[in-house]
N, C-alpha and C positions, 0 to 999 in steps of 0.2 A: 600139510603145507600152508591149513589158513587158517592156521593158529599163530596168536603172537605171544612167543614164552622164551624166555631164556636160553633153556635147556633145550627147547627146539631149534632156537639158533646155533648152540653149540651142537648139536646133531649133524646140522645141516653141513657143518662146517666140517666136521669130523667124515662126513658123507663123501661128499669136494674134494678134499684134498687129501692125497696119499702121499706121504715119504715130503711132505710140505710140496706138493706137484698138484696143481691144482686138473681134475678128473674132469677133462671137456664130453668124455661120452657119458658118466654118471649124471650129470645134469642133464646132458640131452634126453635120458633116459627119464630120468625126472619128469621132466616136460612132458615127455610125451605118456607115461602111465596118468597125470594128472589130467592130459589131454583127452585121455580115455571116457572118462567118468565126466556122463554128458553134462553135469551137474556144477562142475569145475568153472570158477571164475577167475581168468589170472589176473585182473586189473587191481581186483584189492589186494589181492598177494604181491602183487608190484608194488604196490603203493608202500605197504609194508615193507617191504625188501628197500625200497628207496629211503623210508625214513630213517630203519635199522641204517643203512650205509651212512648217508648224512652225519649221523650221531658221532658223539666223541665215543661211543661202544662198537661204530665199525669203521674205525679208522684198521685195526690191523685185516680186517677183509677189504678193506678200498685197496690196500697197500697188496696184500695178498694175489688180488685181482690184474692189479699193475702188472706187476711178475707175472703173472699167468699170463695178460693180453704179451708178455715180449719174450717170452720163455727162449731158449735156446739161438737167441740174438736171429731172433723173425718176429714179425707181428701175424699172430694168430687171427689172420682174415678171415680165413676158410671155416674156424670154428664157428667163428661170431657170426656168420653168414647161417651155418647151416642151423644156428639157435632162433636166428631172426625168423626163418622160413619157418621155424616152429609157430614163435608166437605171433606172428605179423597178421594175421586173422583179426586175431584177440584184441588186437592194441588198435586198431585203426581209431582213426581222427572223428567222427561220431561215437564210437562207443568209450573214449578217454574225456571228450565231454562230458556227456553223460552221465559219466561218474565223478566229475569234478565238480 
């Protein structure tokens, strides 16, 4: 996950979404096997994940993700909530410094 390669972003992506349904508990699941491994830093894998998005190369995952936050005409709070509880640790406001 903090590698930055093509073929791993198509991975990722192929991982996420099933049936073009984007898989809110495979991520979660993600997150947390990654959260495992006391070693794990998710701030530069963000960082990367935000540039990859930005980019004219993740425009069809920005787009992707849209659909997924409104899927079945609800906004998907409850996912997004319990992915924050994941990372919300990791990301706080001294340690996004710090790295900036």
């Amino acid at each position: 996950m903090s590698a930055d390669t093509a073929s791993l972003r198509r991975r990722l992506i192929e991982v996420l979404f099933k049936n073009d349904r984007f898989q809110w508990q495979r991520l979660e699941n993600l997150l947390l096997i990654a959260r495992s491994d006391q070693s794990f830093d998710i701030i530069p894998t963000a960082g990367m994940g935000i540039q990859f998005l930005m980019s004219e190369e993740g425009q069809y995952l920005r787009n992707q993700i849209l659909l997924a936050l409104t899927e079945d005409n609800r906004l998907h709070t409850e996912e997004v909530q319990r992915l924050w509880t994941l990372v919300k640790e990791d990301l706080q406001q001294n340690k996004l410094i710090g790295a900036a």
